[in-house]
C-alpha positions as a LaTeX table, in Angstrom:
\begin{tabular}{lrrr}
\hline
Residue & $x$ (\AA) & $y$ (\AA) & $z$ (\AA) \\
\hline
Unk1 & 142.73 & 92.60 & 143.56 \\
Unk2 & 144.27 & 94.98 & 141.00 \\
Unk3 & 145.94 & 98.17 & 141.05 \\
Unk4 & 142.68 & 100.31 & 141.02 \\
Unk5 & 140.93 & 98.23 & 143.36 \\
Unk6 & 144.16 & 98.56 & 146.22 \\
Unk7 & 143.75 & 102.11 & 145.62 \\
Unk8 & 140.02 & 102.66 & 146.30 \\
Unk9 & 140.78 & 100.28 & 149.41 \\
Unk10 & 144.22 & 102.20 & 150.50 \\
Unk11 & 142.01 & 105.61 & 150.26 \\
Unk12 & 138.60 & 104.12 & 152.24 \\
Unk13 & 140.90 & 103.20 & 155.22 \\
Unk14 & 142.83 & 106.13 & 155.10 \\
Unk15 & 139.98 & 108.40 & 155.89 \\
Unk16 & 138.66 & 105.81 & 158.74 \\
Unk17 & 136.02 & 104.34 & 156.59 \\
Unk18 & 134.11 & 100.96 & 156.41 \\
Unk19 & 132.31 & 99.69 & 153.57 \\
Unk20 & 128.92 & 100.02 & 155.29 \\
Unk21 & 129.65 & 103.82 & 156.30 \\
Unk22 & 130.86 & 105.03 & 152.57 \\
Unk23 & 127.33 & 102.69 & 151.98 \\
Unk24 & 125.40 & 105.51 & 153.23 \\
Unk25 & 127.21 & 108.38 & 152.09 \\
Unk26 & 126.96 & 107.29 & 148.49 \\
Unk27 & 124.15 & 105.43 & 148.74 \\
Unk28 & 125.52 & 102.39 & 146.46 \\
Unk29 & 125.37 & 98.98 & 148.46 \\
Unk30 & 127.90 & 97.23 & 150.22 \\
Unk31 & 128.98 & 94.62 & 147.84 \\
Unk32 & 128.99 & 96.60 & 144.59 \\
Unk33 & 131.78 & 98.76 & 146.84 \\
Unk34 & 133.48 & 95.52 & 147.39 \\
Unk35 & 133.28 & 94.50 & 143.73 \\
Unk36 & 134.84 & 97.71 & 142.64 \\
Unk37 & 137.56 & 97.34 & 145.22 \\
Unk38 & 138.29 & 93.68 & 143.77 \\
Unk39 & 137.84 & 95.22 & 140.33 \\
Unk40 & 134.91 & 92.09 & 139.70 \\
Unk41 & 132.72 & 94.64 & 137.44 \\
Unk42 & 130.63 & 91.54 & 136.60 \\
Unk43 & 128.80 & 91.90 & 139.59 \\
Unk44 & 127.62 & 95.65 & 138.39 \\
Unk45 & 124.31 & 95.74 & 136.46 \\
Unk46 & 125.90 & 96.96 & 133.96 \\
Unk47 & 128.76 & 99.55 & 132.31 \\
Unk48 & 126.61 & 102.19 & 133.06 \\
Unk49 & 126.43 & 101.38 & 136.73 \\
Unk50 & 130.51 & 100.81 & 136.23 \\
Unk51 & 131.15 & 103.95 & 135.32 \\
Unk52 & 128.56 & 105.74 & 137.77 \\
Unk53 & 129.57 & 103.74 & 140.92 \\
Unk54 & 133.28 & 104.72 & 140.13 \\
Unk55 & 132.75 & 107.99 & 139.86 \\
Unk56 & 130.93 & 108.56 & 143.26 \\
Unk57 & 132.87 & 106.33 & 144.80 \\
Unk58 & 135.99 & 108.45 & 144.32 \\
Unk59 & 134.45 & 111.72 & 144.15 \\
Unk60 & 133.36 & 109.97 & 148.84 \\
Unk61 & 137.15 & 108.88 & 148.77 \\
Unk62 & 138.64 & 112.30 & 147.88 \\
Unk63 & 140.12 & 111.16 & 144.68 \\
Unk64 & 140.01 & 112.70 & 141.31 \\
Unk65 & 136.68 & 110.97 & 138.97 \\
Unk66 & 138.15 & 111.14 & 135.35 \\
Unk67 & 141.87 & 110.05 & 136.69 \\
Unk68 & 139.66 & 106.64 & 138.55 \\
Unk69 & 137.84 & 106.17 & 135.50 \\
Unk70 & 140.71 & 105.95 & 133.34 \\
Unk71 & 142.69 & 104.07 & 135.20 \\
Unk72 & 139.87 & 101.65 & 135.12 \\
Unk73 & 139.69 & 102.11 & 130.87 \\
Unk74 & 136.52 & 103.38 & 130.61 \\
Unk75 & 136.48 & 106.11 & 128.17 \\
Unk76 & 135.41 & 109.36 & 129.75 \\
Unk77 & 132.24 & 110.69 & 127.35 \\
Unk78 & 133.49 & 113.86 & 125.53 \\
Unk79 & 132.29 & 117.31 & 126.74 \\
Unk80 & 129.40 & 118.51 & 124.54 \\
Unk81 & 130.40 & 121.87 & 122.93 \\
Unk82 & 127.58 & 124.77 & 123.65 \\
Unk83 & 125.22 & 125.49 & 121.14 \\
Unk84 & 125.90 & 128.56 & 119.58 \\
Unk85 & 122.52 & 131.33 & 119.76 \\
Unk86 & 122.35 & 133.20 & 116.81 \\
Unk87 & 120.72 & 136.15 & 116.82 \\
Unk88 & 117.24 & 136.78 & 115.66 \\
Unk89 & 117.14 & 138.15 & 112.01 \\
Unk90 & 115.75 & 141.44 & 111.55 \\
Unk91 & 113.76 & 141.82 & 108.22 \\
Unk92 & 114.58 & 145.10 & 106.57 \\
Unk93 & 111.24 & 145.13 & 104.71 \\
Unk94 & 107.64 & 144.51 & 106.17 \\
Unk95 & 105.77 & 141.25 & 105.40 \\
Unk96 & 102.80 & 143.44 & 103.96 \\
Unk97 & 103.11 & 146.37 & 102.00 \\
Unk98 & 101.88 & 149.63 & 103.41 \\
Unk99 & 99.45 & 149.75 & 100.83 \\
Unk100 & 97.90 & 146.52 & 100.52 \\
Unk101 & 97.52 & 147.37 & 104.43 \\
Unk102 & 95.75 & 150.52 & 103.74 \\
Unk103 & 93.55 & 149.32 & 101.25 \\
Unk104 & 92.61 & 146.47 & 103.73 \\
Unk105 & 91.65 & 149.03 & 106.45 \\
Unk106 & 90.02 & 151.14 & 104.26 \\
Unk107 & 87.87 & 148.27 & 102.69 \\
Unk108 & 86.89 & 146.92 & 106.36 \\
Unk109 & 85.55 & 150.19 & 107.68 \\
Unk110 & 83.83 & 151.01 & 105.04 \\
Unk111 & 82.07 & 147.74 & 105.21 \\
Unk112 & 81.39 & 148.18 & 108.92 \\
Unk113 & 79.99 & 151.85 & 107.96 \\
Unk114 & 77.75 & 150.32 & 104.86 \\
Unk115 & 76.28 & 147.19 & 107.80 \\
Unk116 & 75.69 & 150.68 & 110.23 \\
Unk117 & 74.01 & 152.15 & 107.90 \\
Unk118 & 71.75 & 149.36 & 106.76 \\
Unk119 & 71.39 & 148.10 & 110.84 \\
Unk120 & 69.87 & 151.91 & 111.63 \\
Unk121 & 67.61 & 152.39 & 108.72 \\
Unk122 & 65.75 & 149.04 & 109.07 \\
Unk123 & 65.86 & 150.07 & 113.05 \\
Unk124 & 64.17 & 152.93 & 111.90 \\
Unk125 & 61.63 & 151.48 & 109.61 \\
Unk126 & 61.12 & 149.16 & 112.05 \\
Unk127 & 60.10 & 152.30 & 114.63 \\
Unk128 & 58.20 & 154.53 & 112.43 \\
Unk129 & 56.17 & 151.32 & 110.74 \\
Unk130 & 54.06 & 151.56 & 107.48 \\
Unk131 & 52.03 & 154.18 & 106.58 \\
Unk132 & 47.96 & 153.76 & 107.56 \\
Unk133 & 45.60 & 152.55 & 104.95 \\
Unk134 & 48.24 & 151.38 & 102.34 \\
Unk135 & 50.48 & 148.76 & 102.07 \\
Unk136 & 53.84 & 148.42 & 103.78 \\
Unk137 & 56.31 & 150.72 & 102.79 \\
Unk138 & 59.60 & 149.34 & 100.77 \\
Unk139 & 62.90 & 150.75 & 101.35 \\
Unk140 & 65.20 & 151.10 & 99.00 \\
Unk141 & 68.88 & 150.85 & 99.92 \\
Unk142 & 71.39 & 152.22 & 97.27 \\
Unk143 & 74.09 & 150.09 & 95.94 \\
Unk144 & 77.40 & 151.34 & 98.63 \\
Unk145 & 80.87 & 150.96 & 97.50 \\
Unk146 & 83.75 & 150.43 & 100.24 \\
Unk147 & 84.50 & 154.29 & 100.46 \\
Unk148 & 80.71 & 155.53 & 100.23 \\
Unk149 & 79.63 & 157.64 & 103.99 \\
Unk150 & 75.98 & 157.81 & 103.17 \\
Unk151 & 72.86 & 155.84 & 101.93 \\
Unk152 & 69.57 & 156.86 & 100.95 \\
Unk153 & 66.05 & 155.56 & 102.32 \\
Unk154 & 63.56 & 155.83 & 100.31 \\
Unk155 & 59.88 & 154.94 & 100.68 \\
Unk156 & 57.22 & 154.20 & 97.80 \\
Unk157 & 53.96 & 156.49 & 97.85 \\
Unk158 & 51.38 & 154.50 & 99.06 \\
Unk159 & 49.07 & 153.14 & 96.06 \\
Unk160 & 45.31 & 153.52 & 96.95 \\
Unk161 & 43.81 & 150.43 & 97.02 \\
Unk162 & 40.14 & 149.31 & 97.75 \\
Unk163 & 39.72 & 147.95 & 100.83 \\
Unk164 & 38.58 & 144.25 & 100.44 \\
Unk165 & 35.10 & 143.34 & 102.16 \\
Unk166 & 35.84 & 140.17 & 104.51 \\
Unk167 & 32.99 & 137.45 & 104.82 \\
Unk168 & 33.56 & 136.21 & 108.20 \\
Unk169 & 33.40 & 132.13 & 107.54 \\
Unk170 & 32.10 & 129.76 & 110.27 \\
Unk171 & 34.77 & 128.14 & 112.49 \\
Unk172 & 34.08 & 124.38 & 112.99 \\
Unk173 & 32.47 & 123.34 & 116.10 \\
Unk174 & 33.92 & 120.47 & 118.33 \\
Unk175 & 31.41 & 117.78 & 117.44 \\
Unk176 & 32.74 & 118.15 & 114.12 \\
Unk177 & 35.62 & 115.95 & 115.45 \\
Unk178 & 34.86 & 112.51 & 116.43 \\
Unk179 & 35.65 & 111.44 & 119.68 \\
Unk180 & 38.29 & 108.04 & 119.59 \\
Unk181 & 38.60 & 105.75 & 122.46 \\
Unk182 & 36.84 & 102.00 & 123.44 \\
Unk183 & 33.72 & 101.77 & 124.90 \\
Unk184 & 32.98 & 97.79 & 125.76 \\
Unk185 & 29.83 & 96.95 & 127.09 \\
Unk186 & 29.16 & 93.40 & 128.18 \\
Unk187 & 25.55 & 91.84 & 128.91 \\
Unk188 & 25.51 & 87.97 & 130.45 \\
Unk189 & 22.72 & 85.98 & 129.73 \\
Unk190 & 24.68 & 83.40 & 132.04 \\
Unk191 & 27.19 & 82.92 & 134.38 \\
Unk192 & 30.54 & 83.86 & 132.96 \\
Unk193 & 33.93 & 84.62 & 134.28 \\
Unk194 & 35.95 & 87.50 & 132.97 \\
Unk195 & 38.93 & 89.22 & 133.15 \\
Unk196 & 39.19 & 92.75 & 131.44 \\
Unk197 & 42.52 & 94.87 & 130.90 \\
Unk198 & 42.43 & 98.34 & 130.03 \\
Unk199 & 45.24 & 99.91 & 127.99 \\
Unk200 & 47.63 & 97.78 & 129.78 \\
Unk201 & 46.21 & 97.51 & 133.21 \\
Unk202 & 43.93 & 94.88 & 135.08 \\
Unk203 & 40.56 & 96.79 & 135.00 \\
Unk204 & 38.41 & 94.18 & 136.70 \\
Unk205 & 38.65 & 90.01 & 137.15 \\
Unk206 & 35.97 & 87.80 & 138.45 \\
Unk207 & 32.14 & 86.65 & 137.66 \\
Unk208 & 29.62 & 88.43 & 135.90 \\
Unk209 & 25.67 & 86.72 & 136.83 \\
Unk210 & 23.21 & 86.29 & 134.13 \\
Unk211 & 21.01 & 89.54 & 133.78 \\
Unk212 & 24.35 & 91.86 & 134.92 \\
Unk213 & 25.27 & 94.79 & 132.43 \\
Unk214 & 28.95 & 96.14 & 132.93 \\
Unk215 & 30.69 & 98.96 & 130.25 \\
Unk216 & 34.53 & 99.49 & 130.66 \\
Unk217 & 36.09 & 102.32 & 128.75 \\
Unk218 & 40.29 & 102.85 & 127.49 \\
Unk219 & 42.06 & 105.39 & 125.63 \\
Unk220 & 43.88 & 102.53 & 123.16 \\
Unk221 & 42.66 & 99.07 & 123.47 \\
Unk222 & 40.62 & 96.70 & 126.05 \\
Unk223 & 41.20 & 92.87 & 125.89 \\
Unk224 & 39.04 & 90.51 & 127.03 \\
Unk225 & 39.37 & 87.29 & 128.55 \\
Unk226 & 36.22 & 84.98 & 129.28 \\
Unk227 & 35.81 & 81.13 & 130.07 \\
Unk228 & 32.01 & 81.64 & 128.65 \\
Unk229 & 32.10 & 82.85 & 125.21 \\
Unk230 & 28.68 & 81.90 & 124.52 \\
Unk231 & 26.95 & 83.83 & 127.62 \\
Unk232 & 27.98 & 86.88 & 126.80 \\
Unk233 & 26.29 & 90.08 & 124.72 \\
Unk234 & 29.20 & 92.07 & 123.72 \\
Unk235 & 28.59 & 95.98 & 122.13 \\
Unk236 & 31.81 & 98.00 & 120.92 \\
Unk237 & 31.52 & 101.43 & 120.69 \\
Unk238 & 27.22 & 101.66 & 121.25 \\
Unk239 & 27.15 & 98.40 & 118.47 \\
Unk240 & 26.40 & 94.66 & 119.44 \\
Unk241 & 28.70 & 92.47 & 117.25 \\
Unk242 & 28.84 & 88.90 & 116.46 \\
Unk243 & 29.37 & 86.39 & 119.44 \\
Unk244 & 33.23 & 85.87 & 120.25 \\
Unk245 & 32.29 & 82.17 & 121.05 \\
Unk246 & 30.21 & 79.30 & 122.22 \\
Unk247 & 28.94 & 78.32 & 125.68 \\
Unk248 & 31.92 & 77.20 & 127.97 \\
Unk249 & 34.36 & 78.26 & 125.12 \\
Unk250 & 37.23 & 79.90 & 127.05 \\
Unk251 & 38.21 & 82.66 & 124.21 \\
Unk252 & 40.36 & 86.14 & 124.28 \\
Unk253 & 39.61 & 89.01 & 122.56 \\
Unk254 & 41.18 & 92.48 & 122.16 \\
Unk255 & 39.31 & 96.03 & 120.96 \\
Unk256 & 40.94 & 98.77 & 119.67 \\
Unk257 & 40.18 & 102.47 & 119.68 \\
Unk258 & 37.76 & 104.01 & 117.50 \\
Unk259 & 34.92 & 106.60 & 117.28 \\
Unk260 & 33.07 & 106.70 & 120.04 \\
Unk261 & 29.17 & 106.87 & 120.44 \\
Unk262 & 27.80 & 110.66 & 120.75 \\
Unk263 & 27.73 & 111.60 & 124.25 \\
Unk264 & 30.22 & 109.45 & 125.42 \\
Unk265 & 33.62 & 111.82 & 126.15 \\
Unk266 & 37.32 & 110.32 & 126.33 \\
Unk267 & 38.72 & 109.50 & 129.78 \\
Unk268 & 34.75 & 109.00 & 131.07 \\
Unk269 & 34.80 & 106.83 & 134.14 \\
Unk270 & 32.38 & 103.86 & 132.97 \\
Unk271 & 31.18 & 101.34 & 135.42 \\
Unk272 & 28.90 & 98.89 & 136.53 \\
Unk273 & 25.15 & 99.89 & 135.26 \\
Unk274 & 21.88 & 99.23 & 137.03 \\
Unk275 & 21.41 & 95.33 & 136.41 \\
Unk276 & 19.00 & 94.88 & 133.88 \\
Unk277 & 17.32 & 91.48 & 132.24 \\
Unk278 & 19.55 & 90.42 & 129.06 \\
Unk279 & 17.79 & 87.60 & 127.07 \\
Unk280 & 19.86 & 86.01 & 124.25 \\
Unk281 & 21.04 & 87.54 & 121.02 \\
Unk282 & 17.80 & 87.84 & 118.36 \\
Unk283 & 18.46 & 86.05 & 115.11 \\
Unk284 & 17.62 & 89.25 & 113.36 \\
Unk285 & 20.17 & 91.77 & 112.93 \\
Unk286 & 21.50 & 93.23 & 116.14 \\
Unk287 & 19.56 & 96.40 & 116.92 \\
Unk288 & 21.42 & 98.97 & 118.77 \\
Unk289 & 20.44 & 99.08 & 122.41 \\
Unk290 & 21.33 & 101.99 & 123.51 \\
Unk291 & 19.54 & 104.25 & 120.51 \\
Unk292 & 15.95 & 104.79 & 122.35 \\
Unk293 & 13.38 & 104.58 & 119.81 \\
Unk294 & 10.36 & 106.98 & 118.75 \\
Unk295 & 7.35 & 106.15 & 120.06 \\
Unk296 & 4.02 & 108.30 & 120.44 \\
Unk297 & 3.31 & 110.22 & 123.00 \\
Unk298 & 0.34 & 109.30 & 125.03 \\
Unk299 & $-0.89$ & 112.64 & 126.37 \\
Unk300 & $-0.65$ & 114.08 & 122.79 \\
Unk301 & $-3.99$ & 115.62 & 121.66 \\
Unk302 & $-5.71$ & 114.33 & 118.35 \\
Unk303 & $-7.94$ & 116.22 & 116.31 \\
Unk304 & $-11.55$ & 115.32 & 115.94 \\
Unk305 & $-13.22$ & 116.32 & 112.06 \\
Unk306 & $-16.29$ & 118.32 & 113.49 \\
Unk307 & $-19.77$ & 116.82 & 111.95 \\
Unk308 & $-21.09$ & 117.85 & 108.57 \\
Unk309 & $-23.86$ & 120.46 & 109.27 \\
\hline
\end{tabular}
């Protein structure tokens, strides 16, 4: 144990202390206290802790810090000399020139008075309107200069004009616009299975018997699913078209939208029809069946050529 060490010691048990006690007064463990007091700094964390430990340690023990810390030679850090405040300089002249200033002032109110002036005359335009039987009345703003306090509206004299006969023209009428959508209609001249979705969703799945007519009708598309190809009568939109397939032919088809027969509005539930005979396809072309065609009528009268006199 050194000379600094005996002292710390000497001074602790002068003042009736133990190493735990001055432990919690200055809060630094037991045996850094010891270390200091066998002057073993090695078990410190580090010079910092050297220094610190010291000091607090003597300031508990009564003893003066700087006269501990050099005894121990560490070098006590300097005392940092005060910054000295200068005083805020005062500029004798101002940044902008009192006329620049002026002429800034001057040129922002009379731009406010020149957008006041055009704001209220088109307000008032706007509130008297254009004269009757002419044409709209133009006004006529004169060109306003920073420092001008007045403008001028002025409106044209109404030119007299001929007033133009108007034709009215026929609007278009809505069966001018064809309808889109699908329309399937499906005739079995034998048993068939089928399974039919309709923009997406399952519209129907199971057997169709031979002489059964069925329609279906989607917005976008219907496909078609049948393990009978060849039994089936298909028409698309009020036509019959080709056969999708032989008999027993398992065979998928899909229809998209297109203009639909007249009569026949989008979104129109479509179901299961009276069942009616369905024979095969003809080998002629494919008539339409559902255009009725003209026959005579029976109860019409005909006219008889009166006998020659």
């Amino acid at each position: 144990m050194g000379e600094l060490g005996e002292r710390l010691r000497q001074a602790r048990e002068a003042k009736g202390l133990t190493l735990e006690q001055v432990e919690e007064i200055t809060k630094i463990r037991r045996r850094y206290l010891q270390a200091l007091e066998e002057e073993d700094f090695g078990q410190l964390p580090g010079e910092v802790f050297v220094r610190g430990f010291l000091r607090n340690y003597a300031l508990a023990l009564g003893l003066d810090a700087e006269e501990i810390l050099t005894a121990s030679g560490r070098k006590v850090p300097p005392p940092v000399p005060p910054v000295e405040e200068r005083p805020a300089e005062i500029l004798d002249e101002p940044l902008v020139p009192p006329a620049i200033g002026q002429r800034i002032v001057a040129i922002a109110i009379g731009a406010m008075v020149v957008i006041a002036l055009v704001v209220g005359g088109w307000a008032l335009y706007r509130f008297l309107g254009p004269p009757a039987g002419g044409p709209a009345a133009t006004a006529t703003l004169p060109a306003a200069s920073p420092t001008s306090a007045q403008a001028v509206l002025t409106a044209a004299p109404p030119a007299a004009t001929a007033t133009p006969s108007t034709t009215p023209t026929a609007e278009p009428t809505a069966t001018d616009v064809p309808l889109s959508g699908v329309l399937l209609r499906l005739g079995a001249t034998a048993r068939c299975w089928l399974r039919v979705t309709i923009d997406g969703r399952l519209a129907y799945e199971g057997n169709l018997e031979a002489g059964q007519v069925q329609e279906w009708q989607g917005a976008e598309q219907i496909f078609l699913r049948t393990g009978n190809a060849g039994g089936l009568r298909i028409w698309y939109n009020g036509q019959e078209v080709e056969p999708i397939g032989g008999p027993g032919e398992v065979v998928e088809r899909a229809w998209q939208a297109g203009a639909l027969p007249e009569g026949v509005s989008p979104g129109e539930p479509a179901g299961e029809r009276t069942p009616a005979p369905v024979g095969p396809p003809p080998s002629s072309p494919t008539p339409t069946p559902d255009v009725p065609t003209d026959t005579p009528t029976p109860d019409a009268p005909t006219e008889t050529p009166a006998p020659a006199e």
